[in-house]
C-alpha positions as CSV (number, residue, x, y, z in Angstrom):
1,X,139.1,112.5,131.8
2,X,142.0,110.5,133.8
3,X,145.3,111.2,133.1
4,X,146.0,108.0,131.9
5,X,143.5,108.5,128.7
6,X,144.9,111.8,127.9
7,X,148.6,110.6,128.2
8,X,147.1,107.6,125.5
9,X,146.2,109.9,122.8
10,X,147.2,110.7,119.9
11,X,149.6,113.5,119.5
12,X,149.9,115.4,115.7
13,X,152.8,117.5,114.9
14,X,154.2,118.6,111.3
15,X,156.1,116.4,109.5
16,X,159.5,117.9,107.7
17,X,158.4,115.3,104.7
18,X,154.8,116.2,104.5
19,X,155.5,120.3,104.9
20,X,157.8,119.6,101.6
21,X,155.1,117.2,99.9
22,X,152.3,120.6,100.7
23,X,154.9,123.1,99.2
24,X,155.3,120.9,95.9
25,X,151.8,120.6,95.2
26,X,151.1,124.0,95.8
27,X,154.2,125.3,94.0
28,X,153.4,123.0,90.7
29,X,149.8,124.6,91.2
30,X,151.1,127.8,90.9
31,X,153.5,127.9,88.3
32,X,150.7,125.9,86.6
33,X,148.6,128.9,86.6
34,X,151.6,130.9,85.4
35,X,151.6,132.7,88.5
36,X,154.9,134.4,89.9
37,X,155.6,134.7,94.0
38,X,154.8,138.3,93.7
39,X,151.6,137.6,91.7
40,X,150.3,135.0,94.3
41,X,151.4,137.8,97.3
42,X,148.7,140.4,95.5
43,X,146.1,138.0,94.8
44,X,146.3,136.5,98.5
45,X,147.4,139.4,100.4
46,X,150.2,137.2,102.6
47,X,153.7,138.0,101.9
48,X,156.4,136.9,99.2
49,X,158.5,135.4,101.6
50,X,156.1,133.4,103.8
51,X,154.6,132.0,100.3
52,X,157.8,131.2,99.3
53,X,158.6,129.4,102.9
54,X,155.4,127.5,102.6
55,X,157.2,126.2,99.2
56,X,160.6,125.4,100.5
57,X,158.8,124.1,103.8
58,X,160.8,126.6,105.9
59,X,160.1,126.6,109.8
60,X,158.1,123.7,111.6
61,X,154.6,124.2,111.0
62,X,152.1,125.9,108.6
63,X,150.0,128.8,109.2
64,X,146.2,127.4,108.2
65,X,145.4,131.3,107.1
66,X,148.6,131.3,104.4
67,X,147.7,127.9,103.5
68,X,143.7,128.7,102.7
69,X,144.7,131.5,100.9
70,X,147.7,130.4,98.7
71,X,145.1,126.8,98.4
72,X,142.3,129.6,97.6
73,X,144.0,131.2,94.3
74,X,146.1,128.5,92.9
75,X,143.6,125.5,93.2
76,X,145.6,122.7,93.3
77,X,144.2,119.2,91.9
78,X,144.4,116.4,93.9
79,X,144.3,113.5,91.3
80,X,143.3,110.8,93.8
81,X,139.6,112.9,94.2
82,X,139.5,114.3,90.9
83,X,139.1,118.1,92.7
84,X,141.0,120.4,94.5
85,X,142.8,119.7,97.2
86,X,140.8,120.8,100.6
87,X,142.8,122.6,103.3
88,X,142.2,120.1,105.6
89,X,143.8,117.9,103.2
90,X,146.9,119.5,102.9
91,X,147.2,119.7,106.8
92,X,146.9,116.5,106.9
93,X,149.3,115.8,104.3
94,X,151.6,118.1,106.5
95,X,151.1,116.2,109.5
96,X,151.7,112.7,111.5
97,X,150.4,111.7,114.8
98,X,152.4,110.3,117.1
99,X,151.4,107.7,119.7
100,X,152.6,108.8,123.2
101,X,153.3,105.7,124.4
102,X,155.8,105.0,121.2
103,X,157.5,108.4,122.2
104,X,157.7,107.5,125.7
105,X,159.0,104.0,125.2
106,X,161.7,106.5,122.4
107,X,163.2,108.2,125.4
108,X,164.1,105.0,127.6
């Protein structure tokens, strides 16, 4: 592949505004279930406070293990499908792609 093809593709990265959209839907889906932090930690085996940083969107990017298990026990509904929202969903509810050539054209 020439370099000038890779340097044209598409790049994703998380978004701050679709990390915050992921930790509502799976926080409603939660407290839904009537489901406490320290509930969801037994039942998925991840930590209170990473749970609770996928909720708040803490950090810049989302483990796809925490994610599948958290998605895994608290089923949330996405009401455009009428079922649960897929993992790949939520990642890409998470995440933009960026066109390098926009980004480039940003930093001249």
């Amino acid at each position: 592949m020439s370099r000038q093809s890779k340097k044209s593709e598409p790049i994703a990265r998380f978004d701050k505004v679709g990390m915050v959209k992921v930790g509502l839907i799976l926080k409603n889906a939660r407290e839904q279930k009537g489901l406490t932090l320290d509930e969801l930690a037994d039942l998925t085996g991840v930590g209170k406070t990473r749970l609770n940083d996928v909720e708040l969107a803490n950090g810049n990017k989302l483990m796809v293990d925490t994610l599948e298990a958290y998605r895994r026990v608290v089923r949330p509904f996405n009401p455009e499908t009428g079922k649960d929202y897929q993992c790949w969903e939520l990642l890409e509810i998470a995440m933009i792609l960026e066109d390098p050539r926009e980004l480039e054209q940003k930093e001249n």
